[in-house]
RODO-2510 file (C-alpha; in nm, 4 decimals, decimal comma):
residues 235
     n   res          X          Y          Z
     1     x    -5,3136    -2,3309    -4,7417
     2     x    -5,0716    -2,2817    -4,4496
     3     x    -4,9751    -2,6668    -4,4476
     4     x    -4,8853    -2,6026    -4,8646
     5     x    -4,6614    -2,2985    -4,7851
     6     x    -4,4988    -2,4455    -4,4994
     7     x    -4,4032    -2,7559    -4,7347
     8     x    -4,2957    -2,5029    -4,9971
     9     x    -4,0740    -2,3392    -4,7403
    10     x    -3,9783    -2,6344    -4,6313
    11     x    -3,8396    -2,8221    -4,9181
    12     x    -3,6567    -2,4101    -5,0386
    13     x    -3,4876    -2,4254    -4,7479
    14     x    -3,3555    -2,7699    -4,8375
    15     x    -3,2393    -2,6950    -5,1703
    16     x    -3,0884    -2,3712    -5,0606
    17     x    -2,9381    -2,5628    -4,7570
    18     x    -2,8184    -2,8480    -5,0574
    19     x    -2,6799    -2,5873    -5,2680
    20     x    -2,5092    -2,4038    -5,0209
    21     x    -2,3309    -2,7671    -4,8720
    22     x    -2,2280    -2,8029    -5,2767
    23     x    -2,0606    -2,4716    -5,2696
    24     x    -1,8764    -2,5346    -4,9664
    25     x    -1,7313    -2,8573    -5,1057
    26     x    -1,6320    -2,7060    -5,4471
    27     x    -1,4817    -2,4022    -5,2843
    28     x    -1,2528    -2,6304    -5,0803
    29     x    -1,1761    -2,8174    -5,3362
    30     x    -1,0752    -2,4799    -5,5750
    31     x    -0,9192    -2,4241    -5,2433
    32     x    -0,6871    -2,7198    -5,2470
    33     x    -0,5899    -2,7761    -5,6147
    34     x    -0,5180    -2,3770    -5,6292
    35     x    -0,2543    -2,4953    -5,3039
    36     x    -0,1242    -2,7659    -5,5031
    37     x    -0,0806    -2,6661    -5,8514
    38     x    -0,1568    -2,2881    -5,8626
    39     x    -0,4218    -2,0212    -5,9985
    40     x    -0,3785    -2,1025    -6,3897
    41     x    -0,6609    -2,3345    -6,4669
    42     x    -0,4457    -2,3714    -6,8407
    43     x    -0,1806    -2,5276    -6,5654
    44     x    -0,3949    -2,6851    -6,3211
    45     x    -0,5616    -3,0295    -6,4196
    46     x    -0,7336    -3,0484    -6,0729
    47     x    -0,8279    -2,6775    -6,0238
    48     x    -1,0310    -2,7164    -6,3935
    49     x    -1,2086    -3,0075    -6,2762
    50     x    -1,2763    -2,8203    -5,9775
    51     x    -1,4147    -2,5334    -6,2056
    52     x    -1,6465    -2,7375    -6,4238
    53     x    -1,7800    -2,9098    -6,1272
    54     x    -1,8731    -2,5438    -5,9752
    55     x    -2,0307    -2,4927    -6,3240
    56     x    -2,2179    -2,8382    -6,3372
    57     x    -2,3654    -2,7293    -5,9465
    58     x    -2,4802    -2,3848    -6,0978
    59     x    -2,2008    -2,2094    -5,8645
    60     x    -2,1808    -1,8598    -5,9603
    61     x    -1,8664    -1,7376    -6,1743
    62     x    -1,8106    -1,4498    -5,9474
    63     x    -1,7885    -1,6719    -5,6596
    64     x    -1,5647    -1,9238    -5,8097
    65     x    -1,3480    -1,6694    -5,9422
    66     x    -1,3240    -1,4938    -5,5655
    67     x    -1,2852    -1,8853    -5,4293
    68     x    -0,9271    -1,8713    -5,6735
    69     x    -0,8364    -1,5039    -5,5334
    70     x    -0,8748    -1,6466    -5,1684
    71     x    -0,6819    -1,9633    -5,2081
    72     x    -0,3919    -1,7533    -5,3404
    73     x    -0,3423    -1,5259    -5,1020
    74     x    -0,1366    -1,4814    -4,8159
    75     x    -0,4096    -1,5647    -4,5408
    76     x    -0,5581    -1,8509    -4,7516
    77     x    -0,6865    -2,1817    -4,4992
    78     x    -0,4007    -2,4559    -4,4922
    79     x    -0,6683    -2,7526    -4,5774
    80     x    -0,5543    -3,0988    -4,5010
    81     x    -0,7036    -3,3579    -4,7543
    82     x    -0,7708    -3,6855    -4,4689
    83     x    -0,9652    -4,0125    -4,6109
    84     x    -1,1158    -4,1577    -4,2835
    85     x    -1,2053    -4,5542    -4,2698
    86     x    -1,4641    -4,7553    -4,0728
    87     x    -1,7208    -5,0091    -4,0685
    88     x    -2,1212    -4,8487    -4,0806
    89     x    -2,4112    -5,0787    -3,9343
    90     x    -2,4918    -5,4180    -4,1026
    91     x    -2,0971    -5,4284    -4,1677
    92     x    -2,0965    -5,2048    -4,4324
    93     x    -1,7318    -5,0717    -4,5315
    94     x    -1,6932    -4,6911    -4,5175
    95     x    -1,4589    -4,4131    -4,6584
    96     x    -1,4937    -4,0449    -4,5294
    97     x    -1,2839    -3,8189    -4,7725
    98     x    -1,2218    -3,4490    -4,5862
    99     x    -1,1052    -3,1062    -4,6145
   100     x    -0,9872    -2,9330    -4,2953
   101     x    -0,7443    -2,6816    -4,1576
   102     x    -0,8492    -2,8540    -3,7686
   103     x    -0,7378    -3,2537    -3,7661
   104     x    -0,8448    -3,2824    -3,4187
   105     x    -1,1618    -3,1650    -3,4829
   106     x    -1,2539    -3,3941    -3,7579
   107     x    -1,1339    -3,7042    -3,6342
   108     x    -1,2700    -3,6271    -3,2963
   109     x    -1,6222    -3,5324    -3,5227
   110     x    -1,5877    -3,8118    -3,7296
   111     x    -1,5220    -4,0780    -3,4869
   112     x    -1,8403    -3,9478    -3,2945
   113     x    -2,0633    -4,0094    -3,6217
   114     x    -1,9645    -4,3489    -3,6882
   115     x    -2,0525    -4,4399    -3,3069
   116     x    -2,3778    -4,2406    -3,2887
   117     x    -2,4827    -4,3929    -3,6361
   118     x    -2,4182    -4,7273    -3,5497
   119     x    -2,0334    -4,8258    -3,6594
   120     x    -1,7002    -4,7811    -3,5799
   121     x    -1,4109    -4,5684    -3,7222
   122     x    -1,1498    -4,7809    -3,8117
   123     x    -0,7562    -4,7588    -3,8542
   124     x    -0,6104    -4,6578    -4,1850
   125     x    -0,6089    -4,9221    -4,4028
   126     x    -0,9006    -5,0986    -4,2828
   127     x    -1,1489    -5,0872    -4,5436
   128     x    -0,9610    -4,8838    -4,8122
   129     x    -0,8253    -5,2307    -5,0400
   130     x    -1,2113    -5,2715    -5,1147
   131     x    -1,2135    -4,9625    -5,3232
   132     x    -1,0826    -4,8781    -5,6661
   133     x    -0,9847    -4,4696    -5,7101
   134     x    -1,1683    -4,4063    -6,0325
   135     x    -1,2310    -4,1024    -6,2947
   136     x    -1,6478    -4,1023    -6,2907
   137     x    -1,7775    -3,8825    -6,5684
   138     x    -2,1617    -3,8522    -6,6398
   139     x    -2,3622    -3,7963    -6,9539
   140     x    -2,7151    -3,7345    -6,9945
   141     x    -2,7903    -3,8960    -7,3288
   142     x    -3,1093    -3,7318    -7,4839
   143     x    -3,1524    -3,7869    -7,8456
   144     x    -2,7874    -3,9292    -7,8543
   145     x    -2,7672    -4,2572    -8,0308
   146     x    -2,6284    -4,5084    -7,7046
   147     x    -2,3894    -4,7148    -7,8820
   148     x    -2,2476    -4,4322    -8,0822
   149     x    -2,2038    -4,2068    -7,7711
   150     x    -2,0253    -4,5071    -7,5881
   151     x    -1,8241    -4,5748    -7,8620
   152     x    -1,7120    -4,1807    -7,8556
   153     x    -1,6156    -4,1898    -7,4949
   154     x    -1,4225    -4,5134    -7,5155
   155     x    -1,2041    -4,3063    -7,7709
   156     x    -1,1575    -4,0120    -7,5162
   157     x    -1,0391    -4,2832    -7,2880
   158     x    -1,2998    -4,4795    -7,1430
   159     x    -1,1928    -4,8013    -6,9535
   160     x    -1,5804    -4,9233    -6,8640
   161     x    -1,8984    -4,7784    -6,9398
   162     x    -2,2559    -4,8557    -6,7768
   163     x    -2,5917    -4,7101    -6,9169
   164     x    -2,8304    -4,5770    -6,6393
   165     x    -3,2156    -4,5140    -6,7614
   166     x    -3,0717    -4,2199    -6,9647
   167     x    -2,7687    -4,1511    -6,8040
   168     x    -2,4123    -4,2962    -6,9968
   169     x    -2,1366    -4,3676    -6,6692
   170     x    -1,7797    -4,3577    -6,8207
   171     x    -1,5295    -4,4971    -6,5906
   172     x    -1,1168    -4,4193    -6,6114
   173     x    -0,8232    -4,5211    -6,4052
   174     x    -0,6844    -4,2979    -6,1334
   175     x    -0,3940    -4,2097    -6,3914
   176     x    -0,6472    -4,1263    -6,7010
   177     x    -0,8771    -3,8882    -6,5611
   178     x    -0,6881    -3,5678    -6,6366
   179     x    -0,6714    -3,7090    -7,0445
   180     x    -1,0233    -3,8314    -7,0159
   181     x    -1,1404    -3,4480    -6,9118
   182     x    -0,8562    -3,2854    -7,1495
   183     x    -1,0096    -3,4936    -7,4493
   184     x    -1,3992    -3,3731    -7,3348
   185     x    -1,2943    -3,0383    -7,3242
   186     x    -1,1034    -3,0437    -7,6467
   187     x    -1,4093    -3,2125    -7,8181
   188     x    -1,6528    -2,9597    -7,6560
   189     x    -1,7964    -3,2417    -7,4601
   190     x    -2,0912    -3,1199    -7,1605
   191     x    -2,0742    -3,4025    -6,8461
   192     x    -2,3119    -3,3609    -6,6165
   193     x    -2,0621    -3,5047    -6,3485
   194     x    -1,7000    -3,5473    -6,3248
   195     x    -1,5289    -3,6387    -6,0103
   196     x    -1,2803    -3,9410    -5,8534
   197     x    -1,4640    -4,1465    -5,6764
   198     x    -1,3828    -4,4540    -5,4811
   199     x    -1,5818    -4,7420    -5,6355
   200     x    -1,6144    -5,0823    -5,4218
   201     x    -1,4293    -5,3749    -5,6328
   202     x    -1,7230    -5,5757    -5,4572
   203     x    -2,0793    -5,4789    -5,3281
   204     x    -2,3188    -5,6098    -5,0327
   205     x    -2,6904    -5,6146    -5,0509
   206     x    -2,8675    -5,4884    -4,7188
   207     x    -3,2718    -5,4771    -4,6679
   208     x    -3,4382    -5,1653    -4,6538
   209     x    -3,4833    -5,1258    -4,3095
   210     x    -3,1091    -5,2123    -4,3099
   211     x    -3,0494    -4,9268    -4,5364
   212     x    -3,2424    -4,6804    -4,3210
   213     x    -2,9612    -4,6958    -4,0675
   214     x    -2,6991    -4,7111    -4,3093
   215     x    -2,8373    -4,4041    -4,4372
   216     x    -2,8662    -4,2165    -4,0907
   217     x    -2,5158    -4,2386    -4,0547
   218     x    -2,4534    -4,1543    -4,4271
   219     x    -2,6370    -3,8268    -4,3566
   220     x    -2,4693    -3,7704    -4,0261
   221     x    -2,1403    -3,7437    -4,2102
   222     x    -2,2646    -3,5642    -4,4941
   223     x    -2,3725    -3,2359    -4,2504
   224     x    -2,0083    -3,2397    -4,1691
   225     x    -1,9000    -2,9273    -4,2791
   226     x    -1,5081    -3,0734    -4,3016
   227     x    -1,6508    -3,3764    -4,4532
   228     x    -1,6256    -3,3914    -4,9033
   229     x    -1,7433    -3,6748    -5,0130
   230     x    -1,8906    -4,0493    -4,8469
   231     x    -1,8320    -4,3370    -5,0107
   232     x    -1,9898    -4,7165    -4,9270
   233     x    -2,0087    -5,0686    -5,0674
   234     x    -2,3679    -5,1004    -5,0845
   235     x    -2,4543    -5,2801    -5,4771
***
């Protein structure tokens, strides 16, 4: 009995710990695209993605709306937006995308990660020609008909599709994600995910005890509070 309720606590802790890491991210990110283009989410391309990803991650509309109030204020965080490059174990290429008001910190942080999880930080530049910056937008298909949904996204502006178990993957250049999200919100469209990502134009295979260390240092970065988002070229 006390074994179950530890594992109970146990894996709360981790979703509230998970949840709480989400929040973090999405209020930085309200944080920044409030900086850049302002309060108005009727004005702000970046600051409505922002907002549907806070609703997609269950964040609270009271928080999201005091995230906006922060951001525009006088004492708001200056957050730097730093994409960090490097090589993980097995010689798998790595980008770091951050948030931070402290560059010293992070690099210094970030350089320490890549050597304690077995790879090396590299110089800007190094590893970044192997990705692709591209609109990722996810749709749980249900009792949708495949080929019909795919056709409807390719109107809203899908470049590429894929079809995971029962998830549809809609792909758009760097330049058509705003339309692609404008043309799901006009058509009352739910996504389940939609973010820029850096996708690998090629992708290595590793073994899985290979992948345990990858993953160690994956995990490292990912407890970073200035770190946002990890990105790899594992296939």
């Amino acid at each position: 009995m006390g074994r179950m309720f530890e594992k109970r606590k146990h894996r709360m802790f981790a979703r509230f710990d998970k949840m709480a890491k989400a929040f973090t991210r999405i209020g930085k990110e309200i944080a920044i695209a409030v900086k850049q283009g302002g309060p108005d989410p009727d004005a702000n391309p970046r600051l409505r993605a922002a907002i549907r990803n806070a609703k997609i991650n269950n964040m609270p509309k009271d928080r999201v709306e005091a995230a906006i109030k922060k951001a525009s204020g006088k004492d708001a965080a200056d957050l730097s937006e730093i994409i960090y490059e490097g090589y993980g174990p097995h010689g798998v290429a790595v980008l770091v995308e951050t948030a931070t008001d402290n560059t010293k910190r992070t690099v210094a942080n970030v350089r320490a990660h890549f050597g304690k999880g077995g790879g090396q930080l590299g110089n800007s530049g190094s590893v970044a020609f192997m990705f692709d910056r591209k609109g990722v937008f996810k749709k749980e298909i249900g009792d949708s008909d495949p080929e019909e949904l795919e056709m409807e996204f390719i109107e809203y502006g899908a470049d590429d599709i894929e079809i995971d178990e029962d998830t549809l993957i809609a792909y758009t250049s760097f330049e058509g994600f705003v339309d692609m999200q404008n043309a799901l919100e006009e058509n009352n469209v739910d996504v389940s995910h939609a973010e820029l990502e850096y996708i690998p134009q090629t992708t290595i295979d590793l073994s899985e005890e290979q992948m345990e260390d990858l993953m160690k240092l994956i995990e490292r970065l990912e407890e970073d509070d200035d770190v946002q988002n990890v990105f790899h070229n594992i296939g």
